[in-house]
C-alpha positions in Angstrom: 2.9 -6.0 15.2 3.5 -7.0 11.9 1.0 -6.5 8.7 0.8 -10.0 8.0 0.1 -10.2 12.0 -3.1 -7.8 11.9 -4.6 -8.9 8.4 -2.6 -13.3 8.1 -3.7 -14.0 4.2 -5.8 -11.3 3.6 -4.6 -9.1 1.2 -6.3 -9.0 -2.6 -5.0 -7.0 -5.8 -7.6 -4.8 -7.0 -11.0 -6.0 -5.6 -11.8 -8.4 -2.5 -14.3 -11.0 -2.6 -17.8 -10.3 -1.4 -17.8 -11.8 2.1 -14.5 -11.5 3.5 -13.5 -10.8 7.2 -12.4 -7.8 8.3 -9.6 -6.6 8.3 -8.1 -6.6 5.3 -6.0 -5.2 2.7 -6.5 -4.0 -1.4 -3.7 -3.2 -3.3 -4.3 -1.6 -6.5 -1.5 -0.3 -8.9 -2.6 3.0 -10.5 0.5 3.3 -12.8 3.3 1.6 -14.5 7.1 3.2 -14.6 6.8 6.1 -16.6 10.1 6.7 -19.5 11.6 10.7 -19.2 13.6 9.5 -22.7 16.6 7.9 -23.8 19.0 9.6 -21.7 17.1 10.4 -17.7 15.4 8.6 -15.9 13.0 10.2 -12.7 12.9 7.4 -9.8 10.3 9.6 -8.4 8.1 8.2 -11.5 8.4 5.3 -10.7 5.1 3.0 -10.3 2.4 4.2 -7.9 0.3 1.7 -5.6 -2.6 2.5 -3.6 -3.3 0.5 -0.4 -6.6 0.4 1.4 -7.1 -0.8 4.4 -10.7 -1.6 5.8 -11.4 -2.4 9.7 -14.7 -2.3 11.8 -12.4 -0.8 15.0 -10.9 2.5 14.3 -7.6 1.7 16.8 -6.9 -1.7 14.6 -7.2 0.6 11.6 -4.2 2.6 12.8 -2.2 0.0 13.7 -2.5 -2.1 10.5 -1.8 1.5 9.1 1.3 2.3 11.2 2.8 -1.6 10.1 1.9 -1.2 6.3 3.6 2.1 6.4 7.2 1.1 8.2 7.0 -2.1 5.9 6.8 0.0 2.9 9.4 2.5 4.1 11.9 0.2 5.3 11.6 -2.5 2.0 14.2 -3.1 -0.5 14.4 -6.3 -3.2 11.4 -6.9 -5.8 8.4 -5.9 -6.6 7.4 -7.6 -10.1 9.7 -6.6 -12.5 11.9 -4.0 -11.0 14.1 -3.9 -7.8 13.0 -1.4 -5.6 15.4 0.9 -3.6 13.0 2.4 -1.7 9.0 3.0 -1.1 7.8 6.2 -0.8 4.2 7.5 1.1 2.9 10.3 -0.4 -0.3 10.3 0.9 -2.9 9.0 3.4 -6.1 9.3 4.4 -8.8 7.8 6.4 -12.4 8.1 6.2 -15.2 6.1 8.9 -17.1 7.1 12.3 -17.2 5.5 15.5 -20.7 3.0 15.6 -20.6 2.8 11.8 -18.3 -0.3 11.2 -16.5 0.8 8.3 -13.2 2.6 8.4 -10.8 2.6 5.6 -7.6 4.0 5.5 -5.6 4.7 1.9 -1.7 4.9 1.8 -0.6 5.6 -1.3 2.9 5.0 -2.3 5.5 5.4 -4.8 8.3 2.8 -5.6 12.3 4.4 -6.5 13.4 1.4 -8.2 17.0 1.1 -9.7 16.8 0.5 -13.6 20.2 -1.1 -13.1 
């Protein structure tokens, strides 16, 4: 399925409120484009997000996973200021235990964006 499928309207930039239904989504950016100078430019510089995911059943936690990460590696077009060429996962990780009700995946993802 589809991210929006697992989690509908439940995604939040930086924080989520108090009481929400799992699942769902926090995207947080944790840097801006970075400048090499006036002559290069290093798409792999680009601005990083972090996404984490939270889920009280381990196997819906993978899933939502598995859809975030083919969105992200598949999307072109914008993303705030700069048009993206492509997303790039660099790193995930997922913490929780069976019986506990809290799992939490992180993806965290680079975008290559065309300065253009």
């Amino acid at each position: 399925g589809s991210v929006v499928s697992y989690v509908s309207s439940a995604m939040y930039l930086i924080e989520a409120p108090q009481e929400v239904a799992l699942p769902y989504i926090v995207y947080t950016p944790i840097s801006d484009p970075m400048n090499e100078g006036f002559f290069s430019h290093d798409p792999m510089r680009g601005p990083r997000y972090q996404f984490d995911i939270y889920s009280d059943d381990a196997g819906e936690l993978i899933a939502i996973e598995n859809a975030l990460v083919q969105r992200l590696r598949w999307y072109q077009g914008s993303v705030g200021t700069l048009t993206a060429e492509n997303i790039n996962v660099v790193n995930m990780f997922k913490t929780g235990q069976e019986g506990t009700q809290a799992f939490r995946s992180i993806v965290d993802a680079i975008i290559t964006y065309n300065e253009g």
